[in-house]
C-alpha positions as a printed Julia matrix, in Angstrom:
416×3 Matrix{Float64}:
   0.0    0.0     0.0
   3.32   2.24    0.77
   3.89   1.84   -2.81
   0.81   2.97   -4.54
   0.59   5.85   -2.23
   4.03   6.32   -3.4
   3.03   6.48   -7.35
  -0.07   8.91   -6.35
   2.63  11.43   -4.49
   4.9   10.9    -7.28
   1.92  12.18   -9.71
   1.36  15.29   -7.49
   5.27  16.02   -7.61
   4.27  16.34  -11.81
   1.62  18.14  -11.37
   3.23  20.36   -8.67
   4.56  23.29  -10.69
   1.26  24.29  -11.77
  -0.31  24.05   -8.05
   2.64  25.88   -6.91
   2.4   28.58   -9.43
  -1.63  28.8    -8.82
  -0.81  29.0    -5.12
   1.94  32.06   -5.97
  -0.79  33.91   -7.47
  -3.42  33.6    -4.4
  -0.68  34.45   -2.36
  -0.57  31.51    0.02
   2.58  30.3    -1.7
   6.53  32.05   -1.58
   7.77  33.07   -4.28
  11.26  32.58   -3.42
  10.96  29.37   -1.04
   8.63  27.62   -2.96
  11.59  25.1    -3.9
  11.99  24.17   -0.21
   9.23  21.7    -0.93
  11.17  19.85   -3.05
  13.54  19.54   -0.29
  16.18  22.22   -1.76
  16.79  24.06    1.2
  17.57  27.74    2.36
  18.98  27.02    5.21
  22.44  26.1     6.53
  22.8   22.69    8.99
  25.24  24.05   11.73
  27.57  21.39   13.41
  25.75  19.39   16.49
  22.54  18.3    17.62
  19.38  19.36   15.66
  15.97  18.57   16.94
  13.29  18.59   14.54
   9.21  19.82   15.16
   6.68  19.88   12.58
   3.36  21.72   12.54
   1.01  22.32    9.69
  -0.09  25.61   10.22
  -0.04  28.57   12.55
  -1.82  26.85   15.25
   0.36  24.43   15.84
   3.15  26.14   15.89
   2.08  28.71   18.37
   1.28  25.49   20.65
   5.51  24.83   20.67
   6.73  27.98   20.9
   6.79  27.67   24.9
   9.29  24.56   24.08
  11.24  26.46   21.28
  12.2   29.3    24.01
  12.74  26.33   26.22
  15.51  24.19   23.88
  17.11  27.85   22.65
  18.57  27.9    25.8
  19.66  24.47   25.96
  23.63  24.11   25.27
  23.7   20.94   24.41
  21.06  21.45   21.17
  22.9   23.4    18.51
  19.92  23.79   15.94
  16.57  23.47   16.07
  14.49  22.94   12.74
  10.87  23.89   12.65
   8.96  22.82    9.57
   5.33  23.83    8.52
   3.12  23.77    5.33
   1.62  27.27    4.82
   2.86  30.84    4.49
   0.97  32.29    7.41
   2.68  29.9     9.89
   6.27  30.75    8.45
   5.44  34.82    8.39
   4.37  34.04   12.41
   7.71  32.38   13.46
   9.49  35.35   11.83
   7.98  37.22   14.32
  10.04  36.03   16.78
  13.68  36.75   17.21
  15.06  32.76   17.88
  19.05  32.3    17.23
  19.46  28.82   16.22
  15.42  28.04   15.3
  15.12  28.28   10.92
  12.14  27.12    9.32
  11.66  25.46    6.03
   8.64  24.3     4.7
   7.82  20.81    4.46
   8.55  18.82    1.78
   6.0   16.45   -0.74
   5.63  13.39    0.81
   7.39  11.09   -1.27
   9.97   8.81   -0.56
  13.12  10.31   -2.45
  11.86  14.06   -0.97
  11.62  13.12    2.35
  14.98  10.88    2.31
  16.76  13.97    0.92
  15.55  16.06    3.45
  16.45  13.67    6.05
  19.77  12.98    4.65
  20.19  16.48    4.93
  19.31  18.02    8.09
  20.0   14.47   10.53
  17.32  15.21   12.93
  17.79  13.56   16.48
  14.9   13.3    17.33
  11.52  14.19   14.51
   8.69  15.44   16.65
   5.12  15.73   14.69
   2.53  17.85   16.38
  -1.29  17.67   16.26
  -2.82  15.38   13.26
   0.11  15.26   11.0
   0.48  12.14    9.69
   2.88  11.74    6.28
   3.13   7.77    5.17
   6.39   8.33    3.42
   8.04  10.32    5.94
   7.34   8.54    8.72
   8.77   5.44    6.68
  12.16   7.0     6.45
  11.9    8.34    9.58
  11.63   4.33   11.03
  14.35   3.76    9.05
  16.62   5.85   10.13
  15.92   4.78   13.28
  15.33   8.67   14.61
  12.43   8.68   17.6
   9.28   9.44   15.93
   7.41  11.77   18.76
   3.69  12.57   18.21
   3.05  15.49   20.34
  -0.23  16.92   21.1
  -1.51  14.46   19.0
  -4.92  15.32   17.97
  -7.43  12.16   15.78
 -11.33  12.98   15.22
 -13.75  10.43   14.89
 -14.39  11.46   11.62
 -10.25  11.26   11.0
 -10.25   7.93   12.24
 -13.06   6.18   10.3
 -11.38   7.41    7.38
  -7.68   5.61    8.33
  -9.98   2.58    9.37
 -10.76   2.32    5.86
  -7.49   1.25    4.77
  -6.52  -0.33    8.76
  -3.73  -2.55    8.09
  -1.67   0.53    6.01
  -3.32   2.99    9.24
  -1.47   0.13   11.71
   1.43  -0.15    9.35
   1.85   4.15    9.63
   0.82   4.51   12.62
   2.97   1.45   14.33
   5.92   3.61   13.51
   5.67   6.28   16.05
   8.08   5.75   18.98
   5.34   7.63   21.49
   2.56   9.79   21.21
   0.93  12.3    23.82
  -2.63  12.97   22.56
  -4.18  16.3    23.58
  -7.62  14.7    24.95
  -8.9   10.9    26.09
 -11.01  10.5    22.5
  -7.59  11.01   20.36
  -5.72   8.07   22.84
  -9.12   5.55   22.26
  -8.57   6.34   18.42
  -4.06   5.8    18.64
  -4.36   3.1    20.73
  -6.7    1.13   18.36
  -4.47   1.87   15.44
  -1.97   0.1    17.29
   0.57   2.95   17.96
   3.55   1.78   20.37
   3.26   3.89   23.37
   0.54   6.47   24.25
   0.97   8.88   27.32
  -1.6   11.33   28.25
  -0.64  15.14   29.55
  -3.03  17.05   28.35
  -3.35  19.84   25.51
  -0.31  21.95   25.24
  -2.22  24.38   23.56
  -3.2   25.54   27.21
   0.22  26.51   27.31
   0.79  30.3    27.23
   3.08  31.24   24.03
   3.99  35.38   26.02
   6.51  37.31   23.88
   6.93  40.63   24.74
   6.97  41.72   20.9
   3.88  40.17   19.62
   1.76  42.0    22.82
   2.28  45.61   22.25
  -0.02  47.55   20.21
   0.93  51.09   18.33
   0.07  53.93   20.97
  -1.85  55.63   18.32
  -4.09  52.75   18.49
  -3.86  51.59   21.7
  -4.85  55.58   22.81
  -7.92  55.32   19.73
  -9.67  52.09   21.32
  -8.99  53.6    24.76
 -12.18  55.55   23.69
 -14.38  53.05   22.12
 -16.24  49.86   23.4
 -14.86  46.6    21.37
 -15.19  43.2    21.21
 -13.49  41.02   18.58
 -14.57  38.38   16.18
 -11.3   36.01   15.86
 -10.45  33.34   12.99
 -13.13  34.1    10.93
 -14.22  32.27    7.83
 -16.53  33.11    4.76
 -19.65  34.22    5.85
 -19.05  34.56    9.65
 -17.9   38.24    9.08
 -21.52  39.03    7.69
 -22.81  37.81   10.7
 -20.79  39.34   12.97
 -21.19  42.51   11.51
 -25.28  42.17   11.81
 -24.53  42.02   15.29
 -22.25  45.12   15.33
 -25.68  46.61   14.3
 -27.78  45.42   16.8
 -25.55  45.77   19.54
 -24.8   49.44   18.59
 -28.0   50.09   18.97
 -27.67  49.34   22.97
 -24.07  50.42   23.12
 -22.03  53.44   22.4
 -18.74  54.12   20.86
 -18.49  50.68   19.73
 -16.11  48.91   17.39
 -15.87  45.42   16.33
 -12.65  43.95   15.52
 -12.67  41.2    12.75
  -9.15  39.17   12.25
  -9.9   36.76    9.37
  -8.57  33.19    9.48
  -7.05  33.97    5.72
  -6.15  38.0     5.65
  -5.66  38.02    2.1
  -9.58  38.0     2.59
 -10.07  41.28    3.45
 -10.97  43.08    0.84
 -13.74  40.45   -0.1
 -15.14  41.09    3.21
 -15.8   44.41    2.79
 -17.41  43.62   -0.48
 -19.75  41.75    1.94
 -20.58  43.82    4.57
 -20.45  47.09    2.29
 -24.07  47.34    2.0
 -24.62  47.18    5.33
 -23.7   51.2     5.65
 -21.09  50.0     7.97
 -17.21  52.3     8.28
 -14.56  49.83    7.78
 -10.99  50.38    8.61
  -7.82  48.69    7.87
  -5.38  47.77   10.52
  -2.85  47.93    7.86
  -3.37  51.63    6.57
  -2.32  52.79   10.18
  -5.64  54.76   10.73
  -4.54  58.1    12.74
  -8.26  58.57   14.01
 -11.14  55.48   14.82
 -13.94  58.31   15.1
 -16.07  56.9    12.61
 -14.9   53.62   12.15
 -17.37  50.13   12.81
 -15.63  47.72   11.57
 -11.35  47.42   12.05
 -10.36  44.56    9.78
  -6.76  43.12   11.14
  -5.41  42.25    7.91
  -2.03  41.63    9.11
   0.16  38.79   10.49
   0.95  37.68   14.12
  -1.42  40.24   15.65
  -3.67  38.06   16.98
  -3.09  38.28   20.16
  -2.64  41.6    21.07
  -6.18  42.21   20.69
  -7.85  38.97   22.62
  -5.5   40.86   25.43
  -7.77  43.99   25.35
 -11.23  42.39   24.32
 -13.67  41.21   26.88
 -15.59  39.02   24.37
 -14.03  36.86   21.87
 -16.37  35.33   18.93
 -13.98  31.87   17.66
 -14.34  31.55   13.48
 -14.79  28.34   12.41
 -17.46  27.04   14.64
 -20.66  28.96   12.51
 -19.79  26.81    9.35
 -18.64  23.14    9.28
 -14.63  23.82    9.88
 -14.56  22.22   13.71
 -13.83  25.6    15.07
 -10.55  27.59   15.89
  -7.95  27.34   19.33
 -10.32  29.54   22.34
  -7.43  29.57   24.46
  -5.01  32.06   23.93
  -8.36  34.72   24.64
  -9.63  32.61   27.42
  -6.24  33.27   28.85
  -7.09  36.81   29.2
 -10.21  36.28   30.54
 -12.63  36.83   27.8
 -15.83  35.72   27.95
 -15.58  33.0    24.23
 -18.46  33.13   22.23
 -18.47  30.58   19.13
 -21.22  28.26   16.95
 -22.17  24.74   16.97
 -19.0   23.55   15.28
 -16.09  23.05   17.8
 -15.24  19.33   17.37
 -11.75  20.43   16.48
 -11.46  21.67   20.45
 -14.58  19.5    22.27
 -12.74  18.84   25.65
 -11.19  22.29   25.73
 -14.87  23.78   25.3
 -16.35  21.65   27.64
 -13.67  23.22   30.04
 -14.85  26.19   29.53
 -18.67  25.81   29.38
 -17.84  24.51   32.61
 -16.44  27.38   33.72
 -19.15  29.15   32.15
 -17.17  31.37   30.06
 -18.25  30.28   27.0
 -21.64  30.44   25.26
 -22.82  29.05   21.92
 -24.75  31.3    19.37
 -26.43  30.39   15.96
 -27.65  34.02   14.71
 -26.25  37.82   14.79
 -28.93  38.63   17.15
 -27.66  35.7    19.81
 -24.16  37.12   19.44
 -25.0   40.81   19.83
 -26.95  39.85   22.95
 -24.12  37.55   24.53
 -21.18  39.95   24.1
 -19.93  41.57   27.56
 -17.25  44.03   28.28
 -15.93  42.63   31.61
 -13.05  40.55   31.93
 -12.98  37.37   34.4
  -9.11  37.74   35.75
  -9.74  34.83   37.88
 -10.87  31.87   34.95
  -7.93  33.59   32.84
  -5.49  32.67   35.42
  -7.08  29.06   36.07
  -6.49  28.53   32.42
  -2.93  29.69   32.69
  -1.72  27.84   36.04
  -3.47  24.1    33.85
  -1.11  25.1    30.41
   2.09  25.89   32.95
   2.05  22.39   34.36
   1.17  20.67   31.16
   4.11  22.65   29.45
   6.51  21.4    32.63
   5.43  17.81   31.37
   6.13  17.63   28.07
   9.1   19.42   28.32
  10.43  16.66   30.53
   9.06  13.91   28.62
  11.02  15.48   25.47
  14.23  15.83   27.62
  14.73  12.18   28.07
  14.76  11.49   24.08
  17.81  14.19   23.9
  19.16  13.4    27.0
  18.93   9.94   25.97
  20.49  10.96   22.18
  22.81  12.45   23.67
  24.4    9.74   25.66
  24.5    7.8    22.46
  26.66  10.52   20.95
């Protein structure tokens, strides 16, 4: 079955130029390091130990930045490697000053690729986060007898039926992994029935606070602009979820004064379709971009940049999560739960069911289906208390895995 998946990646890597060159021109592709994916790198290996992580997009690797800062300072790891699969999650990692961390972006899965980019950078240890699982890879991987770490590991039920399909290629894959930590009890049900090795639970390490002092200031300009407004922010949106979110702007406007909406799109390069959508609603729309020197008479602030996330859950009260109105499983609530924002989101959250039952728990969360539901449920008090809860469970998970990933280079490193 490795070998007929084999002859369908070795068909894409034909194909590839044109989906590369399509990709270019929507701008979710580099111009530059587009060749990176056919394992040419950019990037120099420096002399020592390199530890690998891999993450497809920005979420996960926001969830390992704690453990990037951690291993920076570690003397004994001279390079650390951080792979990922879209632009976005490369621009975000550049925001961040690391010494020895480079990123490339992953390679096509296919055998030769993913030997030459082992061959190459001579990983000690190859640690895949979330749901990433890459047949072809993870065969070379084995090979090379480099510990195969599956870390925050992540499998829906829908996931799973689909590698159940195919089960003895799943076990065959999945069997290869030296040890995975899965980030919630359904994920280690689904990894243990695939047959995977060793399966340790800590918890999600996306409760883990990524703080850099960089990403959290916002211009004073701005800062002095919403200092006179009431806002609340709609975070990680998708296609159509900005429409609704601006209804509620609307509605809620109608109670409260002074009041902006923040909308950060999942996919900025979105923006100006969005105001295509909402400009018949009469509504102001700014640009976070354009640097606005006044907010007077401004509704809607559009974030259309990258990495800025999260210095706006850190001054909003209420946090709508993208995602969750339309059938995408719904975006990460924690980094604004953090802060102590009340989360508002839609039906869809399977990507993040145990940490929403958390915080329904907490009752800090609420579900909405319509404009009207969301205008109604938005507050503009903080809850300091549930914000430091959250922090105090992702500082002890973080002390965890950290440990658990210090024996495999402490371990490495004795066989050096």
């Amino acid at each position: 079955m490795l070998f007929l998946y084999h002859i369908l990646t070795s068909i894409i890597i034909i194909f590839s130029p044109l989906i590369i060159f399509y990709r270019i021109l929507k701008n979710k592709e580099d111009k530059k390091r587009y060749i990176e994916k056919f394992s040419i790198t950019s990037k120099k290996r420096v002399k020592g130990k390199l530890i690998w992580f891999h993450g497809a997009s920005v979420g996960e690797i926001l969830s390992i930045i704690p453990i990037i800062k951690k291993y920076e300072k570690n003397n004994s790891i001279a390079q650390i490697l951080v792979t990922s699969s879209t632009l976005s999650s490369s621009k975000v990692l550049q925001k961040f000053k690391f010494k020895k961390t480079v990123h490339q972006f992953y390679p096509i899965d296919s055998l030769f690729l993913t030997n030459k980019f082992l061959g190459f950078w001579k990983p000690c240890m190859a640690v895949f986060v979330d749901s990433e699982i890459w047949p072809c890879m993870y065969n070379n991987v084995n090979n090379k007898k480099i510990p195969l770490i599956l870390l925050n590991a992540r499998l829906t039920k829908k996931t799973f039926k689909k590698w159940t399909i195919l089960s003895d290629f799943a076990r065959s894959i999945f069997n290869k992994i030296t040890i995975a930590y899965p980030q919630n009890f359904e994920t280690a049900k689904y990894l243990k029935k695939l047959k995977v090795n060793k399966i340790r639970y800590l918890g999600n390490l996306k409760f883990a606070e990524n703080f850099e002092e960089n990403l959290d200031k916002i211009n004073l300009n701005l800062k002095k602009e919403l200092k006179k407004k009431k806002i609340w922010v709609a975070s990680s949106t998708h296609k159509g979820e900005e429409l609704l979110c601006a209804k509620a702007h609307i509605q809620l406007r109608k109670k409260v004064k002074n009041l902006i909406t923040i909308i950060i799109p999942r996919h900025i390069q979105r923006s100006k379709e969005i105001i295509s959508e909402i400009k018949n609603l009469s509504l102001k729309v700014s640009l976070h971009s354009t640097k606005p020197q006044s907010l007077k008479n401004t509704d809607i602030y559009i974030v259309d940049t990258f990495g800025e996330t999260k210095k706006f859950h850190k001054i909003s009260c209420s946090v709508f999560l993208g995602g969750s109105l339309i059938d995408k499983g719904g975006q990460n609530p924690l980094e604004a739960a953090r802060f102590g924002a009340k989360i508002l989101h839609g039906p869809n959250t399977d990507n993040f069911r145990d940490v929403y039952k958390l915080l329904k728990k907490l009752k800090i969360s609420k579900k909405i289906n319509t404009s009207k539901g969301l205008a109604f449920s938005v507050t503009f008090r903080k809850n300091a208390i549930i914000g430091n809860k959250i922090r105090n469970i992702g500082q002890n998970i973080l002390k965890k895995t950290i440990k658990e990933l210090d024996y495999f280079i402490i371990d490495e490193s004795k066989k050096t």
